[in-house]
Backbone bond lengths (Angstrom), bond angles and torsions (degrees), N, CA, C in turn:
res aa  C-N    CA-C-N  psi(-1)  N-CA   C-N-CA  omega(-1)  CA-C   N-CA-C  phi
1 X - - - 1.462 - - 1.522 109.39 -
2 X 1.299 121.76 144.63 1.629 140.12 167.13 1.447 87.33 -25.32
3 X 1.805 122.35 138.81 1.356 112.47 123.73 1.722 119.62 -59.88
4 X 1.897 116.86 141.69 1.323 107.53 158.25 1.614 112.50 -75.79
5 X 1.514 97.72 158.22 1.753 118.54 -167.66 1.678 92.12 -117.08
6 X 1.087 106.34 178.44 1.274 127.28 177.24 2.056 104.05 -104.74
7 X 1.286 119.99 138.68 1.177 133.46 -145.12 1.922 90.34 -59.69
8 X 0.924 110.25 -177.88 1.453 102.84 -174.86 1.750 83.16 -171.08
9 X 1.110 140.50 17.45 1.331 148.49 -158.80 1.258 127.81 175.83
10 X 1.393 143.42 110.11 1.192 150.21 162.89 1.505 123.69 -120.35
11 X 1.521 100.98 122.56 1.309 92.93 -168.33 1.859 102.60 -110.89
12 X 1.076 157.10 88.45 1.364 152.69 -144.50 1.277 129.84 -109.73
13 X 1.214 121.60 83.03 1.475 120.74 -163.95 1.042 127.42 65.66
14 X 1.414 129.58 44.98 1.823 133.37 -160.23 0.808 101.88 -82.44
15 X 1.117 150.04 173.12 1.626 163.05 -94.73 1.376 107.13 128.52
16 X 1.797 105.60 141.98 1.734 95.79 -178.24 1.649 73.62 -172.34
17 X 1.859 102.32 119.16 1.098 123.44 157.41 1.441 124.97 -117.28
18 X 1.512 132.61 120.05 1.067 131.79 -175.36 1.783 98.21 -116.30
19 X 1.794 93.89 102.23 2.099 106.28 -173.84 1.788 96.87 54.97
20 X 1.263 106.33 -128.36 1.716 98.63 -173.11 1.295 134.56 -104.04
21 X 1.536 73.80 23.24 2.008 97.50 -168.94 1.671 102.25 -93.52
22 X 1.276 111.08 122.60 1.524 117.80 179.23 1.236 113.37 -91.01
23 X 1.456 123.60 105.91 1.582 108.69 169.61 1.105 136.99 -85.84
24 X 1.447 101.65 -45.47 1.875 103.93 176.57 1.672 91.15 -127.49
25 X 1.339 101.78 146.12 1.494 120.14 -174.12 1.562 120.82 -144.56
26 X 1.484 89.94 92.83 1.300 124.02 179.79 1.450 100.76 62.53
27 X 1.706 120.25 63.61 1.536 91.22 152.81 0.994 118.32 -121.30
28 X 1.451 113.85 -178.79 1.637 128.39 -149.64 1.368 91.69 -140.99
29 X 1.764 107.90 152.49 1.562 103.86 175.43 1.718 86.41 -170.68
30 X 1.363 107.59 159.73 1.629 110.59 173.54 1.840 102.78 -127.83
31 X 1.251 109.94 136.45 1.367 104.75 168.12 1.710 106.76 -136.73
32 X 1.095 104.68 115.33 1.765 119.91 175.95 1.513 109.26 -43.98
33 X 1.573 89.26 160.28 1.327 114.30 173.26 1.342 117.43 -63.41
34 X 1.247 144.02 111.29 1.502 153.92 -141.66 1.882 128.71 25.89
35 X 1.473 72.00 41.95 1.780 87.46 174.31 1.795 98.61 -87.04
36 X 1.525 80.36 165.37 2.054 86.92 -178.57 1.638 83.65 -120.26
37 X 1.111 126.65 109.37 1.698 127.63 168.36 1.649 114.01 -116.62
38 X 1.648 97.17 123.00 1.387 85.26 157.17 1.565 144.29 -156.32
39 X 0.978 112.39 177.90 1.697 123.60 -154.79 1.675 121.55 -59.16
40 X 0.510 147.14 56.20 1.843 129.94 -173.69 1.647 107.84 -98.80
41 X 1.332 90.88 157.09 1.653 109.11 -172.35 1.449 120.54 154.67
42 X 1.750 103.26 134.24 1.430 113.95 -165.45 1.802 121.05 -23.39
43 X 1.024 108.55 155.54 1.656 110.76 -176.46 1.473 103.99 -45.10
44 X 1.052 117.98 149.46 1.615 124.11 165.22 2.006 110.54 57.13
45 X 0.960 94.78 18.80 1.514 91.25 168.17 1.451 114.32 -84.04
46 X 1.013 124.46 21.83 1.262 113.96 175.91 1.775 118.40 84.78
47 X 1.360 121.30 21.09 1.543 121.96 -171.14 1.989 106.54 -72.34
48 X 1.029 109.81 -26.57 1.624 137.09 157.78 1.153 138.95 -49.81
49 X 1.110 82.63 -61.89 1.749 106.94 168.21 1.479 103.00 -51.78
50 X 1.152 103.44 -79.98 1.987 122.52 178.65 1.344 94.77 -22.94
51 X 1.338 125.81 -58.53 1.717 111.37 -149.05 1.354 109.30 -69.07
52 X 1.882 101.02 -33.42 1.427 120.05 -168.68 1.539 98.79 -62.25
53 X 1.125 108.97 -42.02 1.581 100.82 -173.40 1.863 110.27 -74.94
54 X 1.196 108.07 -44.34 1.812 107.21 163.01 1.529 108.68 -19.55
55 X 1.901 106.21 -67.25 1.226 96.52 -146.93 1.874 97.78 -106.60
56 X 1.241 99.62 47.95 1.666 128.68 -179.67 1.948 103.66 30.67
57 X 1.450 104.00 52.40 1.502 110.00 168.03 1.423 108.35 -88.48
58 X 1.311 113.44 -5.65 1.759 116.18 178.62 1.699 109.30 -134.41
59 X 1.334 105.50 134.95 1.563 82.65 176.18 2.125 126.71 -82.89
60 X 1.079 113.81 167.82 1.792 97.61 -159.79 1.537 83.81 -76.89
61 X 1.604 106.96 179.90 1.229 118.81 167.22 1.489 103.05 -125.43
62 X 0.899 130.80 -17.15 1.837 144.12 158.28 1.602 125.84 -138.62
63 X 1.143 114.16 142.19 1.802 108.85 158.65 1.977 89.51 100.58
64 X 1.409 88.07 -168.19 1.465 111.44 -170.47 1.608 101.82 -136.04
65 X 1.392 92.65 152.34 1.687 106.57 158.70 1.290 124.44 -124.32
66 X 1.614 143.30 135.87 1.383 109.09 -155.27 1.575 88.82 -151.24
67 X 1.491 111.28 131.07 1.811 108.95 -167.69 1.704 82.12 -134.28
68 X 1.459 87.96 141.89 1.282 113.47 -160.71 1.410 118.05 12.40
69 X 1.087 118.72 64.64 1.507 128.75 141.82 2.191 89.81 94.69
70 X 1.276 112.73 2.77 1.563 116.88 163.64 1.535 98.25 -91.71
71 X 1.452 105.39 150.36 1.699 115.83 126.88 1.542 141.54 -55.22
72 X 1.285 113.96 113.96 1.781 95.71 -168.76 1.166 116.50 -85.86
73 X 1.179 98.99 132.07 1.644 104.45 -150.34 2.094 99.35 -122.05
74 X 1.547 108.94 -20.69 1.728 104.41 -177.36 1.840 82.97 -140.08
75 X 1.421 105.12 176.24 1.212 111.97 161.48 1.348 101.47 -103.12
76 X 1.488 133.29 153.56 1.661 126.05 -149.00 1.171 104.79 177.05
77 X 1.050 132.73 -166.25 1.677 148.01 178.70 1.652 99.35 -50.90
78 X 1.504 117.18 -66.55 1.638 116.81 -177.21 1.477 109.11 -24.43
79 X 1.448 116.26 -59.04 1.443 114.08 -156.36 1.503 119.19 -112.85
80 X 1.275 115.30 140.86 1.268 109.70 163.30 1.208 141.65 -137.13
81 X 1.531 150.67 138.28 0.961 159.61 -56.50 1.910 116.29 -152.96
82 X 1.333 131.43 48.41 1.522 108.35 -167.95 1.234 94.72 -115.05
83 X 1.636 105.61 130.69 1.187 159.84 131.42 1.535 123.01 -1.83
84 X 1.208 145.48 155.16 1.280 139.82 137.24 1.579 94.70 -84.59
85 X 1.156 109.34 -78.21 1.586 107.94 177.31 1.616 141.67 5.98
86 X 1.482 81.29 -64.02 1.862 122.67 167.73 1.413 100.33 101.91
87 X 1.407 122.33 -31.31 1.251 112.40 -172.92 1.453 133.53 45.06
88 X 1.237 108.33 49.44 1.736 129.62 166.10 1.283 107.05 -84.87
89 X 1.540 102.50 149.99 1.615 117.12 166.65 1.244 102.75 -88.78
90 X 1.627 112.93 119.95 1.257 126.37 -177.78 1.393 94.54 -62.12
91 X 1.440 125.27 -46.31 2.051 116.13 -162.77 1.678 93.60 -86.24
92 X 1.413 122.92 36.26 1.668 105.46 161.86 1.312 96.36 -143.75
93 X 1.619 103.65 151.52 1.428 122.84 176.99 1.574 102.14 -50.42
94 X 1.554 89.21 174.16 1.801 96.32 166.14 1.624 107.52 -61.56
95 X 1.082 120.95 -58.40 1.477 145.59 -175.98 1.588 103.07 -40.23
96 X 1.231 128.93 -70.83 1.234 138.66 147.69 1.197 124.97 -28.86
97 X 1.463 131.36 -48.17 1.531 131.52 163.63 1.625 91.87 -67.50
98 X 0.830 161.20 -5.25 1.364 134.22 -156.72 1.605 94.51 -124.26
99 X 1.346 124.23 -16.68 1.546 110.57 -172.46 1.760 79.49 -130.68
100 X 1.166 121.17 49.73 1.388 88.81 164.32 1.774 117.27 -114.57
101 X 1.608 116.05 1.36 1.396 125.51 161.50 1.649 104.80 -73.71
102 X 1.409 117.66 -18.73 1.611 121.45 170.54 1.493 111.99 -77.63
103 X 1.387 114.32 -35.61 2.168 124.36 167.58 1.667 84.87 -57.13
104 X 0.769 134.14 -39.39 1.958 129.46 -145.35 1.797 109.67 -87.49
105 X 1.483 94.45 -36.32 1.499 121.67 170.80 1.574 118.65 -68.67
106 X 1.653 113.00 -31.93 1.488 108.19 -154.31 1.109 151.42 92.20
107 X 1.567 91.80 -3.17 1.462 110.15 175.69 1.461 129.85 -70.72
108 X 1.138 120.50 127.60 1.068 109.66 -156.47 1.883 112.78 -79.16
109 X 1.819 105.48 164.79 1.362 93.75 179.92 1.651 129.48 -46.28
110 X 1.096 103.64 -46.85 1.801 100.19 -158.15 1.576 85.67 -76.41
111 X 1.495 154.82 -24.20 1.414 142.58 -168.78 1.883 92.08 -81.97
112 X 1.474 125.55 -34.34 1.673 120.55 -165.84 2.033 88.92 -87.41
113 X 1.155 114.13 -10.75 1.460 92.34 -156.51 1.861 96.54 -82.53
114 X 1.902 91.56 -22.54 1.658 94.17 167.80 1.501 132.76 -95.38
115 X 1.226 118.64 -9.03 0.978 114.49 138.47 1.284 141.01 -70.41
116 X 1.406 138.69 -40.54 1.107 144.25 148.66 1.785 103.17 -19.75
117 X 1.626 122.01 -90.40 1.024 134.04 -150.96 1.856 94.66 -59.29
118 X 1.488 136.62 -20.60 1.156 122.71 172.37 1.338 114.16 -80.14
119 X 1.227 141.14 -9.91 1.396 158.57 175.36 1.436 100.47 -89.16
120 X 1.494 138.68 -33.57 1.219 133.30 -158.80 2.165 87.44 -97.43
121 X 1.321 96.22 -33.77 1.718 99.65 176.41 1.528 106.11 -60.61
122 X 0.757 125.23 -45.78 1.588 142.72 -161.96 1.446 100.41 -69.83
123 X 1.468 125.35 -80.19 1.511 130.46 -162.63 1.689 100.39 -72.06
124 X 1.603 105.17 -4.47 2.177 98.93 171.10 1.736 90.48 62.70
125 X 1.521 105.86 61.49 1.597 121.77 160.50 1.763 110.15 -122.53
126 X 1.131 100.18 -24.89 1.716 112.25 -168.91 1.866 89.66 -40.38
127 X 1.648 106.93 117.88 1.546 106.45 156.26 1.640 86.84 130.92
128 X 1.336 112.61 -31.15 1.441 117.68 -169.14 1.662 115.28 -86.12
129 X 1.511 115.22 -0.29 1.621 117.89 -136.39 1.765 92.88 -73.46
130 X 1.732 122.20 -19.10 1.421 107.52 175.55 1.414 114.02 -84.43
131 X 1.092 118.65 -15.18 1.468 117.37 -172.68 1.675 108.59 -53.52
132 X 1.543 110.25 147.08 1.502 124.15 173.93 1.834 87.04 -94.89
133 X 1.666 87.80 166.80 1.384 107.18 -169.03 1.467 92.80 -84.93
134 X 1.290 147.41 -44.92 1.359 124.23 155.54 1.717 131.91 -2.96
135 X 1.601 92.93 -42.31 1.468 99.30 -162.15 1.474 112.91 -109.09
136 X 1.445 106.34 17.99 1.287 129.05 170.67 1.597 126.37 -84.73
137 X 1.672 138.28 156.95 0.933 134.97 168.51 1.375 112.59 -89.12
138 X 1.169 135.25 158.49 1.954 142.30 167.57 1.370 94.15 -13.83
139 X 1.621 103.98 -73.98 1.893 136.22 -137.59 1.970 74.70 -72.62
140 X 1.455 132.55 -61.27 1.216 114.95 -148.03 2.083 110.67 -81.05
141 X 1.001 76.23 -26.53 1.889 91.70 159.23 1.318 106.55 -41.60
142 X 1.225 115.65 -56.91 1.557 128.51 -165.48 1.500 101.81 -76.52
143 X 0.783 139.29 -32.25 1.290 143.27 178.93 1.700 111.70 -76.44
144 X 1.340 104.21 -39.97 1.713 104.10 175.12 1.856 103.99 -67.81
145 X 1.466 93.32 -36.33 1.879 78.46 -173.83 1.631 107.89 -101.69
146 X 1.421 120.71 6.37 1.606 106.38 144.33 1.678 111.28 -78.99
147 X 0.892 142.31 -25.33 1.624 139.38 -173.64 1.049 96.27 -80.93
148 X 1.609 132.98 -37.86 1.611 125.08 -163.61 1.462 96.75 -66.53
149 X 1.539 119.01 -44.54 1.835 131.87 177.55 1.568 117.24 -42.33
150 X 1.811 89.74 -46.07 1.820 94.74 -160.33 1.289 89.56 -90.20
151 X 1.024 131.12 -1.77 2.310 125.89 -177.29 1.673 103.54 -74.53
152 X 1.715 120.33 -36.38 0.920 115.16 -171.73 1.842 104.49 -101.21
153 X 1.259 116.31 41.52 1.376 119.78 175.69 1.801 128.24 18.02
154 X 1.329 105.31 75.64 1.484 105.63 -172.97 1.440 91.98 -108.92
155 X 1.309 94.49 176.21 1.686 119.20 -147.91 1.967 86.12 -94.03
156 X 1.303 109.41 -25.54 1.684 95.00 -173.37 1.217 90.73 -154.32
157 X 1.746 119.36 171.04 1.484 125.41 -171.68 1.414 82.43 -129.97
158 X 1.228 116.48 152.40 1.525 124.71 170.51 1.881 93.01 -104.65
159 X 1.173 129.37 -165.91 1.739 134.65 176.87 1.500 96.13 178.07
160 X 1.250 120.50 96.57 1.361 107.98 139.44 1.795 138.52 -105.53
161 X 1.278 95.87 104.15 1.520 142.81 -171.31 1.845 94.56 19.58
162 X 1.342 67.62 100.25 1.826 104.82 -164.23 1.276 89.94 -91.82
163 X 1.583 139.02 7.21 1.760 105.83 -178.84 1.476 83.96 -122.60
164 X 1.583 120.25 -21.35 1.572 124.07 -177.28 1.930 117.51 -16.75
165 X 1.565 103.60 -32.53 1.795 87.18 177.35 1.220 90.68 -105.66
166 X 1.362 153.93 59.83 1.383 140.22 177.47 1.773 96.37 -124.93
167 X 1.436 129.34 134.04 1.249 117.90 131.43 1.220 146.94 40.06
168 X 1.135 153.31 122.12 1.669 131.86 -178.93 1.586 104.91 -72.84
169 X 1.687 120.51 -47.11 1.052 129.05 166.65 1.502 143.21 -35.36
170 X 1.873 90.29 -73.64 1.760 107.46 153.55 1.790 116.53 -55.40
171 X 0.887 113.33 -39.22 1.925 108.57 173.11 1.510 105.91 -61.02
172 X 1.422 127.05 -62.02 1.432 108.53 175.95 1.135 115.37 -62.04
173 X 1.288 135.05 -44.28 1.388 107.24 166.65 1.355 144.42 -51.56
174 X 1.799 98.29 -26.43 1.510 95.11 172.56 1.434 112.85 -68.79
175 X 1.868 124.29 -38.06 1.384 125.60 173.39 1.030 109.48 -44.38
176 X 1.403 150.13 -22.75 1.753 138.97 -179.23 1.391 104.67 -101.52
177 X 1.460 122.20 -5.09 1.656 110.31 169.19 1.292 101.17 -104.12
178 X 1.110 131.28 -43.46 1.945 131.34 164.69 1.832 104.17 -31.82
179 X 1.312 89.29 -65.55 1.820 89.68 168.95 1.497 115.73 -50.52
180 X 1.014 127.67 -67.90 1.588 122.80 -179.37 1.078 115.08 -61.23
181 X 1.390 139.68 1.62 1.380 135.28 163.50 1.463 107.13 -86.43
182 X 1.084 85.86 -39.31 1.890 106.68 -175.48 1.558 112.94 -58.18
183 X 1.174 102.43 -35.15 1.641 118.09 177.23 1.553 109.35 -75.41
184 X 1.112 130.51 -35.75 1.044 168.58 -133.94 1.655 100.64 -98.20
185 X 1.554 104.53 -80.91 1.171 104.09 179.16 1.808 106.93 -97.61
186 X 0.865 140.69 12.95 1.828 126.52 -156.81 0.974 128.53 -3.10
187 X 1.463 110.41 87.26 1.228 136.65 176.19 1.220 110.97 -104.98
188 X 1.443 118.57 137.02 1.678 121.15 160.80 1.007 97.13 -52.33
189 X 1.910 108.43 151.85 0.995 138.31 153.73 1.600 150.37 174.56
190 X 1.997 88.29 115.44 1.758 82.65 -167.85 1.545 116.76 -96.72
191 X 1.224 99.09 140.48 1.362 120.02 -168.98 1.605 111.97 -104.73
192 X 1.777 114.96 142.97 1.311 105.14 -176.64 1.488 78.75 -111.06
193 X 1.699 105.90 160.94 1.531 113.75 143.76 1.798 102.84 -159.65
194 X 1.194 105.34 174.96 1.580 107.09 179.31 2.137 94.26 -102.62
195 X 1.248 115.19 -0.73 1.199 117.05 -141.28 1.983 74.06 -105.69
196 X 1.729 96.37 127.37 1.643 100.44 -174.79 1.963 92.25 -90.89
197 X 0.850 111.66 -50.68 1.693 114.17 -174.87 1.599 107.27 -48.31
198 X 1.687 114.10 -37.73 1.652 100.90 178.97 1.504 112.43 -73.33
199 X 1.187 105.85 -27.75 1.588 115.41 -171.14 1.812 96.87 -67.89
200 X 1.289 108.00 -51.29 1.540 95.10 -172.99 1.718 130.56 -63.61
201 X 2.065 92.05 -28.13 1.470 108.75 179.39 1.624 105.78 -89.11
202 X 1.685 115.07 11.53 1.512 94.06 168.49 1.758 91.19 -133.04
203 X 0.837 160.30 -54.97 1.511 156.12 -112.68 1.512 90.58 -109.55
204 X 1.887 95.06 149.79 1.423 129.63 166.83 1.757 105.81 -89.91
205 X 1.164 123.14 8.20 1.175 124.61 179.40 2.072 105.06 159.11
206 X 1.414 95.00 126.95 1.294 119.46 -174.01 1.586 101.67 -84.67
207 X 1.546 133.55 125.07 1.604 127.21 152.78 1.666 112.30 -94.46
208 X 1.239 115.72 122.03 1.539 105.34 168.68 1.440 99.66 -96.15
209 X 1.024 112.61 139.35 1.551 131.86 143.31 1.811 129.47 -93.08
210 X 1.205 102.31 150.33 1.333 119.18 -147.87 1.818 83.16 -100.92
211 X 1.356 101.46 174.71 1.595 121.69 178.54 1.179 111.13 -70.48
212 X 1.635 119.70 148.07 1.666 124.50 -177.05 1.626 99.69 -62.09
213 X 1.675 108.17 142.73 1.611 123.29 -19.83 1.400 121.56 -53.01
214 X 1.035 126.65 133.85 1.162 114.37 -177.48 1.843 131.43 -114.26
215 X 1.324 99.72 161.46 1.753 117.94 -161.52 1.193 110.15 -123.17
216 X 1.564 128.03 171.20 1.234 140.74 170.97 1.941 96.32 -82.85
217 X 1.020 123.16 118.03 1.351 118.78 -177.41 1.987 104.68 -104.58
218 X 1.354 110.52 -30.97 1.421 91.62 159.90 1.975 98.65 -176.92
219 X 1.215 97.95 171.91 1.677 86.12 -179.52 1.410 101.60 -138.22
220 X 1.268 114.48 145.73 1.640 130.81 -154.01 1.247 75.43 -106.41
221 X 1.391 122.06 143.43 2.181 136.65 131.30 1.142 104.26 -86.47
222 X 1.477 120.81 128.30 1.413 130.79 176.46 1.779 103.76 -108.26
223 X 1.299 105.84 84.18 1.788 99.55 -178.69 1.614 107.47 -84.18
224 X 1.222 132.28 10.98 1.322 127.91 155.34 1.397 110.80 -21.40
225 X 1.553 129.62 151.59 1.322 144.41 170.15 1.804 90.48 -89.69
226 X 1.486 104.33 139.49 1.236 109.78 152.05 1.593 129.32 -104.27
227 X 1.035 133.11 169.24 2.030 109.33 -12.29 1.463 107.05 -83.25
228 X 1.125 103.20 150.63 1.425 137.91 -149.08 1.984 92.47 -117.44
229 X 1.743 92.30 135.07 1.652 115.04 -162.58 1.603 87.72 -88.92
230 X 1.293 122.92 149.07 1.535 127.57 -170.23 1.593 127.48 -87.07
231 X 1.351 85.69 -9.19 1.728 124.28 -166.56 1.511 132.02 -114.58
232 X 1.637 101.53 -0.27 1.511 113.65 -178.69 1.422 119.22 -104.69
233 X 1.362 88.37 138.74 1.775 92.91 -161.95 1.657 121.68 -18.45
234 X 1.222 102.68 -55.17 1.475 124.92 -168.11 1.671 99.68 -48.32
235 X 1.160 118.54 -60.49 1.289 132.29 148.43 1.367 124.92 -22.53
236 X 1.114 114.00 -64.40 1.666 113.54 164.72 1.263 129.40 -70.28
237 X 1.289 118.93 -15.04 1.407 132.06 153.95 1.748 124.41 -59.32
238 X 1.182 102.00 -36.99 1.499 107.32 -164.62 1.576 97.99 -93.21
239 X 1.683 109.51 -29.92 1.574 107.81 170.49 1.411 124.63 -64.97
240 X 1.513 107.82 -68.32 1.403 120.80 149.24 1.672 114.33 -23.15
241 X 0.924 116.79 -36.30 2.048 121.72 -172.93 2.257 88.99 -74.18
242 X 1.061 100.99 -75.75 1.792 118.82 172.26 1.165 107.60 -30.34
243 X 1.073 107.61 -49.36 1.986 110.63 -175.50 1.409 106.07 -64.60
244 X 1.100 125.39 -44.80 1.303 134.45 -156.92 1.412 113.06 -81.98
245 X 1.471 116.66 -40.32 1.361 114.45 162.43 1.776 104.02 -82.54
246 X 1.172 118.24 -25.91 1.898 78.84 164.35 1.230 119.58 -74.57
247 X 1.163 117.88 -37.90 1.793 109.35 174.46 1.585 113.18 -21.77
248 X 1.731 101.31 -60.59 1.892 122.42 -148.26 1.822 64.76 -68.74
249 X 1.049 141.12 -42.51 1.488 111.45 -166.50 1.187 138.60 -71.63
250 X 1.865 95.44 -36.46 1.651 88.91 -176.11 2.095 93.35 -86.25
251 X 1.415 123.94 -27.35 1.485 109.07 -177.34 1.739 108.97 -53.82
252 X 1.457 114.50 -10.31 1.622 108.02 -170.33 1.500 97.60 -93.21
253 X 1.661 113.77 -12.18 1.808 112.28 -176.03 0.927 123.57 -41.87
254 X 1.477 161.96 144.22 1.428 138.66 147.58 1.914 118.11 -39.63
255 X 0.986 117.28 146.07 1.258 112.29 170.03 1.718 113.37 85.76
256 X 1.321 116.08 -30.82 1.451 136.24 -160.48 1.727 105.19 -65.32
C-alpha cells in the first residue's frame, strides 16, 4: 500500500463562474505530497477549469486553494504547467525549450546547461538537444515540455491529458515513461484525462466529478502494485466502478 504524505494540495470549496454559467460549485479535494491523482469527468464539466484555477490562470469565484500550507496567489516556481498542446517554441531547440523558464529565472549558463542535460537524461532525449520541435514525434514533444516543467523544480505538475492527440500505442507507452519519471523524481501530480483506462493504469487515487455545476462525486484509492497489467480483474473492477458513475452522470444531463 501507498505510504500516506502530508497534504501538498488543498482545494476548498472552489467555485468557478464564467457570466452566469456555474461550473464547479464548491468543490474541495486533497491530493498528497507525491501522490499521482487523477481527474475524470463528463465532457465539459469543468476538469480544466480546476487546473486553471490551481495554477491561478483563472481567477476563483468562491473557496480557496492552498499549496503547501500557502494560498496561491501567482503561477511561479510551485507549479507547473503540461499542456496537451505542448506549447514549444517552434524557433528554439529542444535544449532551449527546456531551460528557457531557467533564462526567465537568471540562472546562469553553466548551472541551466546542467540542469537541462539531467532532464534531457531523464525523459531518454540526451542526443536530441539540437533538434527543432518540427523534427520531433507527438510522444517526444511531450517529453521536451515535461523536462521544460521539471528544469524549473516546482512543488507539483498539473497535466491536462497530455497524451490525448497521441496514438493508442504511443500514449501507453508514454503512460509507463510518465510513470518512471514520476518514480524517479516524486513529484505531485494531478492529472486530467477523459481516458478511464489511463487514469486507472497511472493514479494513486482516481477523483470523479459529477456534471456542470460541478463536484467531487467520489474518489477511488487504487492500492494496486505498480506497474499494473491493464487487463486484470482488479483492474476491471475499478474501471467498470468509473464507468458507471459517469454513465449515472451524463444519463442525469439534460438533453443526454
Amino acid at each position: 500500500m501507498r505510504e500516506i504524505h502530508e497534504v501538498a494540495l488543498a482545494i476548498k470549496s472552489v467555485s468557478k463562474r464564467f457570466g452566469d454559467l456555474l461550473v464547479l460549485d464548491e468543490v474541495s479535494l486533497t491530493v498528497e505530497d507525491q501522490e499521482f491523482l487523477c481527474l475524470v469527468g463528463p465532457s465539459g464539466c469543468g476538469k480544466t477549469s480546476l487546473l486553471r484555477l490551481v495554477a491561478n490562470l483563472e481567477p476563483l469565484s468562491g473557496g480557496q486553494i492552498v499549496l503547501n500550507g500557502k494560498q496561491v496567489q501567482e503561477m511561479g516556481a510551485g507549479i507547473g504547467f503540461v499542456f496537451q498542446e505542448y506549447g514549444l517554441f517552434p524557433w528554439r531547440t529542444v535544449k532551449s525549450n527546456i531551460e528557457f523558464g531557467l533564462e526567465i529565472k537568471g540562472v546562469d549558463k553553466v548551472a541551466r546547461d546542467g540542469i537541462v542535460q539531467r532532464y534531457l537524461d531523464l525523459v531518454g532525449l540526451t542526443g536530441f538537444e539540437d533538434y527543432y520541435p518540427k523534427h520531433l514525434s507527438g510522444g517526444m514533444k511531450q517529453r521536451v515540455a515535461l523536462a521544460r516543467e521539471l528544469a524549473h523544480g516546482p512543488q507539483i505538475i498539473l497535466m491536462d491529458e497530455p497524451f490525448a492527440a497521441l496514438d493508442a500505442l504511443t500514449r501507453n507507452a508514454m503512460q509507463s515513461e510518465l510513470l518512471r519519471i514520476w518514480e524517479a523524481m516524486r513529484k505531485t501530480v494531478l492529472f486530467v484525462t477523459h481516458n478511464v483506462d489511463e487514469a486507472v493504469f497511472l493514479a494513486d487515487r482516481i477523483a470523479v466529478m459529477s456534471r456542470r455545476p460541478s463536484r467531487i462525486i467520489k474518489v477511488i484509492h487504487i492500492t494496486l502494485h505498480r506497474p499494473r497489467g491493464r487487463t486484470s480483474p482488479e483492474v476491471n473492477r475499478i474501471r467498470n466502478l468509473v464507468l458507471s458513475l459517469l454513465a449515472e452522470e451524463t444519463e442525469m444531463a439534460p438533453g443526454a
